[in-house]
PyMOL Python script that loads the backbone (N, CA, C, O; Angstrom):
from pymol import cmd

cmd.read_pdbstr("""\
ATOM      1  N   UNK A   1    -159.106-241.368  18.592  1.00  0.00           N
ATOM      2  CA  UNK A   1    -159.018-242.629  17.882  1.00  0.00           C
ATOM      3  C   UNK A   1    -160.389-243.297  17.861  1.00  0.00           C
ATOM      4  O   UNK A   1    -161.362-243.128  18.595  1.00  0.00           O
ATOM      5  N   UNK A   2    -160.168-244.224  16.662  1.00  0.00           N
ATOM      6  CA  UNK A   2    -161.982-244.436  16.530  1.00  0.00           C
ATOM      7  C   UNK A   2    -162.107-246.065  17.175  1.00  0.00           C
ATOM      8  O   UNK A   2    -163.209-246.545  17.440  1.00  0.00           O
ATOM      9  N   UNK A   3    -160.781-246.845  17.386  1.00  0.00           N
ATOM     10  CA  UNK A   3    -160.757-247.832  17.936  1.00  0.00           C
ATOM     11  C   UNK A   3    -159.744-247.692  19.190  1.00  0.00           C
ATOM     12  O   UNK A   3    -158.835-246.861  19.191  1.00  0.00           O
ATOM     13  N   UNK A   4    -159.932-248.379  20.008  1.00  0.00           N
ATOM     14  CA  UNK A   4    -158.822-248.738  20.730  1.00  0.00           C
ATOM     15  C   UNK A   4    -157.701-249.901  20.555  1.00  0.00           C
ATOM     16  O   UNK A   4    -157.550-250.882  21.283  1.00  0.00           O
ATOM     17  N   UNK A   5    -157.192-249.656  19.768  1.00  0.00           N
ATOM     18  CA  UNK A   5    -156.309-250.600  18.841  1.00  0.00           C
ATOM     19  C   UNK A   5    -154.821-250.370  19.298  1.00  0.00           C
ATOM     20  O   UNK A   5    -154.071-251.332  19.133  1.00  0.00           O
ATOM     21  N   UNK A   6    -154.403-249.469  19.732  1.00  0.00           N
ATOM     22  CA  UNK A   6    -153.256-248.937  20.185  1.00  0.00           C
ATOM     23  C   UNK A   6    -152.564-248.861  19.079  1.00  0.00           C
ATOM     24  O   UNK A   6    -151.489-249.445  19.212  1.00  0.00           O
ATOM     25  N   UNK A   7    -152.740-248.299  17.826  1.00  0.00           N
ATOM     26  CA  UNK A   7    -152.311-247.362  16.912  1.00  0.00           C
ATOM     27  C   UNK A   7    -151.777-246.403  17.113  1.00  0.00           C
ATOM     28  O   UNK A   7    -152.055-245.886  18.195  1.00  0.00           O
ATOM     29  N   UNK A   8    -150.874-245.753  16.320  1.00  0.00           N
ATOM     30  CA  UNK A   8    -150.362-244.375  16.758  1.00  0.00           C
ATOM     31  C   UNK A   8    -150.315-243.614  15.450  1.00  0.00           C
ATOM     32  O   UNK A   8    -150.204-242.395  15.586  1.00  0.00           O
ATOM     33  N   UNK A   9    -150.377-244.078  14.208  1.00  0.00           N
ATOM     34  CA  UNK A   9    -150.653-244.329  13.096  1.00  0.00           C
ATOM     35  C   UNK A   9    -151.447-244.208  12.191  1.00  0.00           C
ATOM     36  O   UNK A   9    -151.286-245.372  11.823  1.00  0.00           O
ATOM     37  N   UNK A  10    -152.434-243.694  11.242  1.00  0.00           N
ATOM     38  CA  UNK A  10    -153.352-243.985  10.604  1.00  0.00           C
ATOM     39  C   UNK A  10    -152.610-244.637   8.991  1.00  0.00           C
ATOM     40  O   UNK A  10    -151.630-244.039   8.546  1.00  0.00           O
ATOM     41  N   UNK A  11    -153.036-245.568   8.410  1.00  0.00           N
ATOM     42  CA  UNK A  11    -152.837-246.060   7.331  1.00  0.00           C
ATOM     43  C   UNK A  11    -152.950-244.929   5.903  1.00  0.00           C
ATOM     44  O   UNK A  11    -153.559-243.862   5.818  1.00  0.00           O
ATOM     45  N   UNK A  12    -152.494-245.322   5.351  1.00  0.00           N
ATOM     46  CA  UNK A  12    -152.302-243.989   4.169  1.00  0.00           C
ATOM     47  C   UNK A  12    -153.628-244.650   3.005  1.00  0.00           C
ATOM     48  O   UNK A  12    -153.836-245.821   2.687  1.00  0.00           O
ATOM     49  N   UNK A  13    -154.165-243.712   2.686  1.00  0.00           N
ATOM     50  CA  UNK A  13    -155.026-244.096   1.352  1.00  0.00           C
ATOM     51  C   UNK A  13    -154.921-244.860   0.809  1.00  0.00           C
ATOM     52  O   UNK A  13    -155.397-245.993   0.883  1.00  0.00           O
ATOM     53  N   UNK A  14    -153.935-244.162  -0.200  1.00  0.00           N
ATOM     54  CA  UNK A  14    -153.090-244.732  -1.311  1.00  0.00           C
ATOM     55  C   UNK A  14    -151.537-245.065  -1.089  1.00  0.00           C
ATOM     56  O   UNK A  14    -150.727-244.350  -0.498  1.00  0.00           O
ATOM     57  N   UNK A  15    -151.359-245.999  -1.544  1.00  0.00           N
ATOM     58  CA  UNK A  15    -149.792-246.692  -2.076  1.00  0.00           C
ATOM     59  C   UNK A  15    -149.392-247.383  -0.556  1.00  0.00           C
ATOM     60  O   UNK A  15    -150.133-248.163   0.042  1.00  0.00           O
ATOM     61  N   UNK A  16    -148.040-246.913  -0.064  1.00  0.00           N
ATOM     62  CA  UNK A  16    -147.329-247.884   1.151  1.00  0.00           C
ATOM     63  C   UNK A  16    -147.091-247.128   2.142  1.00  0.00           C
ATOM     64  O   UNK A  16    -146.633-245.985   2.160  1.00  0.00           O
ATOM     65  N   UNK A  17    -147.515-248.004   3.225  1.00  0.00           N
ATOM     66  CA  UNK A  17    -146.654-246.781   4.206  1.00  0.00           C
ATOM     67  C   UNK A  17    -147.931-246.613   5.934  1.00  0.00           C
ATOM     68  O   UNK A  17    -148.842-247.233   6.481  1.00  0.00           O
ATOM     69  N   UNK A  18    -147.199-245.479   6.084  1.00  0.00           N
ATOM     70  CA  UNK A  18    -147.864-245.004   7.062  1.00  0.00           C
ATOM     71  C   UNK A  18    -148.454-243.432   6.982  1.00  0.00           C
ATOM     72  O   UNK A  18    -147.821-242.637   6.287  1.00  0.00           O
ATOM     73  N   UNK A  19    -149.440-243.060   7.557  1.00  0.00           N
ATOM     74  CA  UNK A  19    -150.107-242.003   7.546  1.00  0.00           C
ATOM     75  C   UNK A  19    -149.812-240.828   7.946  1.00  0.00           C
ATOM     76  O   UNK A  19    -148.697-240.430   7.608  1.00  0.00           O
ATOM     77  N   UNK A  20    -150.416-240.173   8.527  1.00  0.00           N
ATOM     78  CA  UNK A  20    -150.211-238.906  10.042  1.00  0.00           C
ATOM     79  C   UNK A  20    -150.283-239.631  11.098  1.00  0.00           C
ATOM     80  O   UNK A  20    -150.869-240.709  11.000  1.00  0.00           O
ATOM     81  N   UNK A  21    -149.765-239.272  12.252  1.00  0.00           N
ATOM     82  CA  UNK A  21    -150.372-239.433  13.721  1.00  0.00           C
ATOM     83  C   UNK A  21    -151.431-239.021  13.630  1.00  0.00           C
ATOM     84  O   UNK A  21    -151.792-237.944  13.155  1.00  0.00           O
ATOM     85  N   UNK A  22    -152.456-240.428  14.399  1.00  0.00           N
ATOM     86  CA  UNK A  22    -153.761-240.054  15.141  1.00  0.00           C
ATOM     87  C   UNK A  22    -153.593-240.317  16.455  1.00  0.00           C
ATOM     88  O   UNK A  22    -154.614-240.641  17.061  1.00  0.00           O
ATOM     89  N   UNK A  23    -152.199-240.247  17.284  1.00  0.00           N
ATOM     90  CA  UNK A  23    -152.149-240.402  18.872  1.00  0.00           C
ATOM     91  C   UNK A  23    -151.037-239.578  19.522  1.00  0.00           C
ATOM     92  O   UNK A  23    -150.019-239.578  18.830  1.00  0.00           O
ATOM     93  N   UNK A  24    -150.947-238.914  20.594  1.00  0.00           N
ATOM     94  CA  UNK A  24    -150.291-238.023  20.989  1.00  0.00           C
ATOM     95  C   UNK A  24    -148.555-238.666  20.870  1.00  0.00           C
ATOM     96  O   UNK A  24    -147.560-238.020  20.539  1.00  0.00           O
ATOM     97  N   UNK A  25    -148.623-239.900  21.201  1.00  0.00           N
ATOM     98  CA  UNK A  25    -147.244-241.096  21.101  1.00  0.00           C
ATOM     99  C   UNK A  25    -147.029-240.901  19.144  1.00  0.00           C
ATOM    100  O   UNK A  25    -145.873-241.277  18.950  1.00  0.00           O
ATOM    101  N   UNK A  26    -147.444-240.631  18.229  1.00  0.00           N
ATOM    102  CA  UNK A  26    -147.218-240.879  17.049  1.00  0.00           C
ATOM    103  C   UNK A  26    -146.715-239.246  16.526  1.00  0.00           C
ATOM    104  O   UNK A  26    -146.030-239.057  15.520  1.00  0.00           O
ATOM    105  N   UNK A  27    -147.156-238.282  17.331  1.00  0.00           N
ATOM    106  CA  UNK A  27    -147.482-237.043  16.840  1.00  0.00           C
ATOM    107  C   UNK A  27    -145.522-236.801  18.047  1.00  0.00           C
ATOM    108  O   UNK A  27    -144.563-236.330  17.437  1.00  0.00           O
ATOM    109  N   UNK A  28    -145.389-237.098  19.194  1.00  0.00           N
ATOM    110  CA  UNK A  28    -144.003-237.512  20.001  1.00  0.00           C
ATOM    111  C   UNK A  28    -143.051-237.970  19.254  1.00  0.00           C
ATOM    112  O   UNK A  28    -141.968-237.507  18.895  1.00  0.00           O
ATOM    113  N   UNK A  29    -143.754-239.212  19.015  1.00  0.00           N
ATOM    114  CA  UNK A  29    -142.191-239.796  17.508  1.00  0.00           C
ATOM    115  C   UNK A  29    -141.855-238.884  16.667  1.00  0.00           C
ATOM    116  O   UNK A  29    -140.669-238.607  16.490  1.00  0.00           O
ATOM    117  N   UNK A  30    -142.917-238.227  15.968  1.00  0.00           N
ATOM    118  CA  UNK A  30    -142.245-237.617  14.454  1.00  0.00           C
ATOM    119  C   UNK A  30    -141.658-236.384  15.587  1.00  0.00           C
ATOM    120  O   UNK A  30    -140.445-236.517  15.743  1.00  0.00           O
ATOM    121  N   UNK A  31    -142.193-235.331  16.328  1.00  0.00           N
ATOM    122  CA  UNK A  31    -141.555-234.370  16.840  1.00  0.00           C
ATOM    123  C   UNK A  31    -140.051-234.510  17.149  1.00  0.00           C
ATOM    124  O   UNK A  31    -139.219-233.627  16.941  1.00  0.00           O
ATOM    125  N   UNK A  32    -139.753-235.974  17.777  1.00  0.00           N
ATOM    126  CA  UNK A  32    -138.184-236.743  17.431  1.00  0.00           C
ATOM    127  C   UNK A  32    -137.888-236.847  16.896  1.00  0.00           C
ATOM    128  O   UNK A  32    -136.681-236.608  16.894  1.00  0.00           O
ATOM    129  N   UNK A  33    -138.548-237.376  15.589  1.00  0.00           N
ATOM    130  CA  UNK A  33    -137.572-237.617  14.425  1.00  0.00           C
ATOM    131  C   UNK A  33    -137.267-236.224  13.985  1.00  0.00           C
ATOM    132  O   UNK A  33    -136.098-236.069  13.632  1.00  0.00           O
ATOM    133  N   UNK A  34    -138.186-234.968  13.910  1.00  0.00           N
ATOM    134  CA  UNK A  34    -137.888-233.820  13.154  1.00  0.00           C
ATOM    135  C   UNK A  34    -136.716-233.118  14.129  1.00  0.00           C
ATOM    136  O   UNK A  34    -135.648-232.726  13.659  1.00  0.00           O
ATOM    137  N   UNK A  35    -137.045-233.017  15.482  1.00  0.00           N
ATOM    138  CA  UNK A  35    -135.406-232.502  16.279  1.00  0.00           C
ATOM    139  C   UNK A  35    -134.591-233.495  15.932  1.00  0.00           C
ATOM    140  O   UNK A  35    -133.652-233.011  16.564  1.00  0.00           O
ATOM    141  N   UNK A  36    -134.123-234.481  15.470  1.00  0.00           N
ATOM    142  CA  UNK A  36    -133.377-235.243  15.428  1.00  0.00           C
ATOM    143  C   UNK A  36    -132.431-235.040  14.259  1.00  0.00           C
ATOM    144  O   UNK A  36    -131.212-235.089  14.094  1.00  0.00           O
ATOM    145  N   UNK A  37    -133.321-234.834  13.644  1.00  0.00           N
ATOM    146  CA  UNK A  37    -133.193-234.539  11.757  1.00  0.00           C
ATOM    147  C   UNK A  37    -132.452-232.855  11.855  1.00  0.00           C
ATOM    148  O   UNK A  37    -131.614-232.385  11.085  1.00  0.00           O
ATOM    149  N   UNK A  38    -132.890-232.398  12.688  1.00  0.00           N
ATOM    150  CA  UNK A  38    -132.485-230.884  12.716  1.00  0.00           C
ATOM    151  C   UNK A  38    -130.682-230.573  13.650  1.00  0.00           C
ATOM    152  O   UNK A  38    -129.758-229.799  13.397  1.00  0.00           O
ATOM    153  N   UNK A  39    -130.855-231.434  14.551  1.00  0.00           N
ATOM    154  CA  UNK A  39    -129.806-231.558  15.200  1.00  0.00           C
ATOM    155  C   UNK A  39    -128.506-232.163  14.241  1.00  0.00           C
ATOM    156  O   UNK A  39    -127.318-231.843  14.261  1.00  0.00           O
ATOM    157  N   UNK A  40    -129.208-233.135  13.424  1.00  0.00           N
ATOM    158  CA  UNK A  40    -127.721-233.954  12.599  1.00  0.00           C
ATOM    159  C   UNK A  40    -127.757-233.008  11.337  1.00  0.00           C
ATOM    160  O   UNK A  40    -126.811-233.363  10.634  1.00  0.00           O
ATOM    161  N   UNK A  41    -128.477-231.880  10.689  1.00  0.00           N
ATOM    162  CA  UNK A  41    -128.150-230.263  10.111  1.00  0.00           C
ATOM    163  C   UNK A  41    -127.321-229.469  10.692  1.00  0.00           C
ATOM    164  O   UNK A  41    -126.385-228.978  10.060  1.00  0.00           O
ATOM    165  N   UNK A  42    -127.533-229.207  12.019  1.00  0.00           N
ATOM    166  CA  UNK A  42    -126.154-228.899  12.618  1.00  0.00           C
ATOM    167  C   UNK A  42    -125.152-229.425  12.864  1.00  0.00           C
ATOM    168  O   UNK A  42    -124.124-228.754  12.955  1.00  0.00           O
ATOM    169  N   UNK A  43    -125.148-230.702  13.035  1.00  0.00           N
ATOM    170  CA  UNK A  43    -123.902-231.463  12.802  1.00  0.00           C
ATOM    171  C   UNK A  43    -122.995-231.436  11.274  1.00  0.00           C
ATOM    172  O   UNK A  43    -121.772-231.375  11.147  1.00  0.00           O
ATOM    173  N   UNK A  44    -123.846-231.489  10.402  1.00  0.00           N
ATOM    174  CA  UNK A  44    -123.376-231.879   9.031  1.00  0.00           C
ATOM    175  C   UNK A  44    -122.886-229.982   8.986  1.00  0.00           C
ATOM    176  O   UNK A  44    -121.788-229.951   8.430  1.00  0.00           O
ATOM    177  N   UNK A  45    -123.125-229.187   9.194  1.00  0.00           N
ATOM    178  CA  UNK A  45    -122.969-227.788   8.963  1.00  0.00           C
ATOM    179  C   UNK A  45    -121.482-227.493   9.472  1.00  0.00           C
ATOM    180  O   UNK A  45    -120.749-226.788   8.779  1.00  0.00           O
ATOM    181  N   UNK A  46    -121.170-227.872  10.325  1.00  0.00           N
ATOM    182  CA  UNK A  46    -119.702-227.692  11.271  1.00  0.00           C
ATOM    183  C   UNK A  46    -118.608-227.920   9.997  1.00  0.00           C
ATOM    184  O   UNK A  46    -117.698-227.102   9.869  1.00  0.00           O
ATOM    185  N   UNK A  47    -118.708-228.878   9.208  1.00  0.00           N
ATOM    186  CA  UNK A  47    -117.961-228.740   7.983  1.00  0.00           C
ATOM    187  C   UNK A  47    -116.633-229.515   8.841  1.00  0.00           C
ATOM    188  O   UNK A  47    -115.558-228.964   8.608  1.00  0.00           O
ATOM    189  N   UNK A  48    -116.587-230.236   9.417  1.00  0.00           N
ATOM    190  CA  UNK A  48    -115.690-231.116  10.210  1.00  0.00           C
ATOM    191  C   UNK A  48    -116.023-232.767  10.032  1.00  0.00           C
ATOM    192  O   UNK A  48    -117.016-233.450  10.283  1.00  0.00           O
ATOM    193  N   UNK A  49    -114.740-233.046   9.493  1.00  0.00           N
ATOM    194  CA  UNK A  49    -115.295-234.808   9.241  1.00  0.00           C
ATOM    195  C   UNK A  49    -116.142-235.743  10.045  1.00  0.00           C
ATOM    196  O   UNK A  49    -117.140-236.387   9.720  1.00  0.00           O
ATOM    197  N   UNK A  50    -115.388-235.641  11.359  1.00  0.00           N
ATOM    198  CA  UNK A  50    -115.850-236.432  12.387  1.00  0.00           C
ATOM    199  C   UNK A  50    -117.599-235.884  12.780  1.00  0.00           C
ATOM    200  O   UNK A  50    -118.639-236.507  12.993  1.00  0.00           O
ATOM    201  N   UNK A  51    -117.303-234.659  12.743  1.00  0.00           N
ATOM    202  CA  UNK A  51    -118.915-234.485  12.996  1.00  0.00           C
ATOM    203  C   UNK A  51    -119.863-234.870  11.613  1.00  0.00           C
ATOM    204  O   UNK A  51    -120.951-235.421  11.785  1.00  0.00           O
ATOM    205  N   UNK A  52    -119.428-234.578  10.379  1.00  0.00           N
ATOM    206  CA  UNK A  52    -120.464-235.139   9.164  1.00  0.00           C
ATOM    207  C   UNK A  52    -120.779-236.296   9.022  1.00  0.00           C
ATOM    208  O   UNK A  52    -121.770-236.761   8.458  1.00  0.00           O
ATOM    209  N   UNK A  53    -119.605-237.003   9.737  1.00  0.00           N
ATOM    210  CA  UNK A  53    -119.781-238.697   9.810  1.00  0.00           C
ATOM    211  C   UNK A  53    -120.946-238.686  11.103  1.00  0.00           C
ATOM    212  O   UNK A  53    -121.910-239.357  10.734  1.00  0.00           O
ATOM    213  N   UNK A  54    -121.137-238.184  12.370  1.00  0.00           N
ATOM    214  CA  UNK A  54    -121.961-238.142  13.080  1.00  0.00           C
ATOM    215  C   UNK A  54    -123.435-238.172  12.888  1.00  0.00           C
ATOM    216  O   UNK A  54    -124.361-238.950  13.119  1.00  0.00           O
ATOM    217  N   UNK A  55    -123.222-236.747  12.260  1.00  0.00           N
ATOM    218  CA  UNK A  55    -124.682-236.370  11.492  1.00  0.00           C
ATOM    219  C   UNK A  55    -125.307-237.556  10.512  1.00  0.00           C
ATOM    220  O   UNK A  55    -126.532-237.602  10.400  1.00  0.00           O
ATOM    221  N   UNK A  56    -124.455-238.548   9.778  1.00  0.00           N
ATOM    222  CA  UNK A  56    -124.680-239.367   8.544  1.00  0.00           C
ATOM    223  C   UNK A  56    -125.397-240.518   9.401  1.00  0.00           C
ATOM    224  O   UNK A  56    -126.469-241.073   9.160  1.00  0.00           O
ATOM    225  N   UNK A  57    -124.716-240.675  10.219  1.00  0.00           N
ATOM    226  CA  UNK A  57    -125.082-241.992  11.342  1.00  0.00           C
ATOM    227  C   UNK A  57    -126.461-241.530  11.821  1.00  0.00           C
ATOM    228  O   UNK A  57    -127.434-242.180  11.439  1.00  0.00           O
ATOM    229  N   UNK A  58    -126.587-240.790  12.380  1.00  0.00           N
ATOM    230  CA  UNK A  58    -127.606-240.208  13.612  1.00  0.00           C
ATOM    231  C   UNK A  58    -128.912-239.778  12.905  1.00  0.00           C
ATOM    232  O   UNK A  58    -129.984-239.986  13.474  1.00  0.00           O
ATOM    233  N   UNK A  59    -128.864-239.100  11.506  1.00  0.00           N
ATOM    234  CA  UNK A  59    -130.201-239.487  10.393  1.00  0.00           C
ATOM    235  C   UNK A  59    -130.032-240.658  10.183  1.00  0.00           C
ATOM    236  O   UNK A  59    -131.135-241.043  10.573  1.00  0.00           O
ATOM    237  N   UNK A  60    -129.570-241.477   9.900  1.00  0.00           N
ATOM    238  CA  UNK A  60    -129.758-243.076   9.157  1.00  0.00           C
ATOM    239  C   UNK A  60    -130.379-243.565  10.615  1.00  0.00           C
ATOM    240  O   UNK A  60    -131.459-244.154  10.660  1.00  0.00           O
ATOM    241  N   UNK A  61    -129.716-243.314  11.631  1.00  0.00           N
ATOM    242  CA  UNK A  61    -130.818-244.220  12.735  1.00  0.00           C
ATOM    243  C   UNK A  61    -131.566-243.636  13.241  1.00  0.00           C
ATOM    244  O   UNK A  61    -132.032-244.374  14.109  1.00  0.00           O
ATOM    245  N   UNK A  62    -132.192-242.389  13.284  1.00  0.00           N
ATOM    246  CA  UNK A  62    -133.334-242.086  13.452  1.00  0.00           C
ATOM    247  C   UNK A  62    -134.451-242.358  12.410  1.00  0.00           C
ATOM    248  O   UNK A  62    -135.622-242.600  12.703  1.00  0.00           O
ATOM    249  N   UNK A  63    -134.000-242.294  11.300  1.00  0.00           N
ATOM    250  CA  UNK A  63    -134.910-242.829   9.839  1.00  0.00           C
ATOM    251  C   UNK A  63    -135.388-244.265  10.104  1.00  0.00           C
ATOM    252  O   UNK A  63    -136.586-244.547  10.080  1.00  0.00           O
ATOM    253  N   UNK A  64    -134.208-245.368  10.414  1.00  0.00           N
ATOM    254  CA  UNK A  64    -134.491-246.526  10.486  1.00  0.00           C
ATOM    255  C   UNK A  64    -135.774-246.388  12.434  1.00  0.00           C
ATOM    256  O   UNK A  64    -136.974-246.612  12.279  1.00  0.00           O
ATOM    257  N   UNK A  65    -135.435-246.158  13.419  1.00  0.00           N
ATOM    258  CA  UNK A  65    -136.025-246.033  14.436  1.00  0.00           C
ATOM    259  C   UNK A  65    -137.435-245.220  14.031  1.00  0.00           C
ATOM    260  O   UNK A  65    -138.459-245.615  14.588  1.00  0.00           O
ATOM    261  N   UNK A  66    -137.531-244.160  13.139  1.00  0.00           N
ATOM    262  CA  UNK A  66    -138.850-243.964  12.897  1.00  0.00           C
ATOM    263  C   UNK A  66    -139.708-245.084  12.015  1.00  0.00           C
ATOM    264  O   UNK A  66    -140.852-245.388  12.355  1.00  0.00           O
ATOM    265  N   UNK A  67    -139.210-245.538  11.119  1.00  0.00           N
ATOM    266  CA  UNK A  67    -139.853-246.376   9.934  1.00  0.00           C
ATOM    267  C   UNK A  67    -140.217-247.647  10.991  1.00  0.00           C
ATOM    268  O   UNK A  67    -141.391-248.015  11.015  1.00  0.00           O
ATOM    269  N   UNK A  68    -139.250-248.315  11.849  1.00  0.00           N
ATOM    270  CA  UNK A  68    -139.731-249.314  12.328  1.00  0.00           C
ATOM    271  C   UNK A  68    -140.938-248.943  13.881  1.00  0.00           C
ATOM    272  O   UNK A  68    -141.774-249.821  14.100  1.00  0.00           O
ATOM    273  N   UNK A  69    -140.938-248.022  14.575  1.00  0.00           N
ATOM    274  CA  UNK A  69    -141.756-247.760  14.890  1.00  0.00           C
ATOM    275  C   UNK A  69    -143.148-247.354  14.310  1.00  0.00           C
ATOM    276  O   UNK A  69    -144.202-247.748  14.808  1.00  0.00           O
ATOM    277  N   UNK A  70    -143.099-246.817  13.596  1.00  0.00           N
ATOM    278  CA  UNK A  70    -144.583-246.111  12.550  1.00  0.00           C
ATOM    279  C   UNK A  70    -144.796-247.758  11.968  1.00  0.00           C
ATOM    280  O   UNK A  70    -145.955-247.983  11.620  1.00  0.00           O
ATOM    281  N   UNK A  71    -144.029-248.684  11.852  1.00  0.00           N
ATOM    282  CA  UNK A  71    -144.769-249.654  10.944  1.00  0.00           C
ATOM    283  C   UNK A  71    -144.860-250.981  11.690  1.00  0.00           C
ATOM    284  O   UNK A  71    -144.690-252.165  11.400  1.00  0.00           O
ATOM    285  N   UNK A  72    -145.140-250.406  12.583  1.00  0.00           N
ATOM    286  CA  UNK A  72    -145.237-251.361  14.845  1.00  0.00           C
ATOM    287  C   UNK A  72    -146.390-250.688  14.862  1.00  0.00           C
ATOM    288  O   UNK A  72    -147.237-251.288  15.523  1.00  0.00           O
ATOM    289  N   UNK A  73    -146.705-249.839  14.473  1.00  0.00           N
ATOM    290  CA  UNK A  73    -147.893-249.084  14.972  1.00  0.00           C
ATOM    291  C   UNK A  73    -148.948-248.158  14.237  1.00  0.00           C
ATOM    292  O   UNK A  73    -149.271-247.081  14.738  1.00  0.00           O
ATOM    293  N   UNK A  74    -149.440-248.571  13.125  1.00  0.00           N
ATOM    294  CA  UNK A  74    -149.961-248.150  11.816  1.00  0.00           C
ATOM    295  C   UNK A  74    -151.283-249.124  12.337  1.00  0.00           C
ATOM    296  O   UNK A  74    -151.429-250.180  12.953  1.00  0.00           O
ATOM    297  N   UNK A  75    -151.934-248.339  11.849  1.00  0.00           N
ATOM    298  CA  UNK A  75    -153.607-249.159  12.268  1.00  0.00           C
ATOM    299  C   UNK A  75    -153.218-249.870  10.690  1.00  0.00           C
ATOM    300  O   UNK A  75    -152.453-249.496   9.801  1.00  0.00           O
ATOM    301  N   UNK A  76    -154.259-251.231  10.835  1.00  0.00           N
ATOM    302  CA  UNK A  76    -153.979-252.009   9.402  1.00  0.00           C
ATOM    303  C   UNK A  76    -153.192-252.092   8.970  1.00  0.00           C
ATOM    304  O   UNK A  76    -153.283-252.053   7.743  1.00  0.00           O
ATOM    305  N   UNK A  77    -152.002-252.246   9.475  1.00  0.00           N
ATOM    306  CA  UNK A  77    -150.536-252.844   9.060  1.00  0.00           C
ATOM    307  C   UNK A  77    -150.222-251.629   7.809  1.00  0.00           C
ATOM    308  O   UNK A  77    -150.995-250.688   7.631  1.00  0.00           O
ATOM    309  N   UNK A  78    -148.856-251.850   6.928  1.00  0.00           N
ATOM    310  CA  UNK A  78    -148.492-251.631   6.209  1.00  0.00           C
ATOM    311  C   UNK A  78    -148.364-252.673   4.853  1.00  0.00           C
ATOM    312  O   UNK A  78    -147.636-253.609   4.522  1.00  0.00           O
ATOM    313  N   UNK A  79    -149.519-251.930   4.281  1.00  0.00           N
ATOM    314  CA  UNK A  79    -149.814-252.715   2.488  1.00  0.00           C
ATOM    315  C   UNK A  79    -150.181-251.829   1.766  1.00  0.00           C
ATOM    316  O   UNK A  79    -150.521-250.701   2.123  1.00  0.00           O
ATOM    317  N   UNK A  80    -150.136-252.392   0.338  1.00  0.00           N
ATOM    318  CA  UNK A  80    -150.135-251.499  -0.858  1.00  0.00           C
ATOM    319  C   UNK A  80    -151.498-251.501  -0.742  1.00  0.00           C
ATOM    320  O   UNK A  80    -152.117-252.541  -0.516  1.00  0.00           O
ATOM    321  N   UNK A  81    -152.124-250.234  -0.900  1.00  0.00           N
ATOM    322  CA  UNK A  81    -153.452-249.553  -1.148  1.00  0.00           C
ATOM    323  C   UNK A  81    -153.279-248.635  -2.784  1.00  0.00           C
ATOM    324  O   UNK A  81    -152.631-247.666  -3.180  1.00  0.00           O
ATOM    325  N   UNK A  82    -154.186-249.523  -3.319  1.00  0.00           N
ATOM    326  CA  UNK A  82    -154.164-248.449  -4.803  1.00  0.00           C
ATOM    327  C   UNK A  82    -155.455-247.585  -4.510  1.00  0.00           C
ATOM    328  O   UNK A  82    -155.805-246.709  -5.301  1.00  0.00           O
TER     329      UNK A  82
END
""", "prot")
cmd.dss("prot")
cmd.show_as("cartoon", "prot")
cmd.util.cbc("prot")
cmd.orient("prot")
């Protein structure tokens, strides 16, 4: 990191959002969100209600738990960059 800002985050070029990880904690989150994301694929796969309803829940709050973390921790906040 080029500051000590406690970023985990780098800001995206262009448009909204957040970047890649530039910190071992940012590069941790997404590795969660992607087992997370992979785990509620096997859930949704079982072809059983109760579990597709599981899987539906468990991406929607890992999506929401990633977005609000990455945008807690984005060097330069989150704004539109043209």
């Amino acid at each position: 990191m080029d500051e000590e800002d406690g970023a985990w985050f780098r800001q995206k070029k262009f448009g909204y959002g957040a970047g890649w990880p530039i910190a071992w904690q940012g590069w941790l989150v997404l590795a969660l969100y992607i087992g997370t994301a992979m785990i509620a694929a096997l859930l949704w796969e079982s072809q059983d209600d109760v579990y597709e309803m599981a899987a539906v829940i468990l991406f929607i709050g890992a999506t929401i738990a990633l977005i609000a973390v990455s945008r807690a921790k984005t060097r330069g906040g989150w704004r539109w960059r043209p």
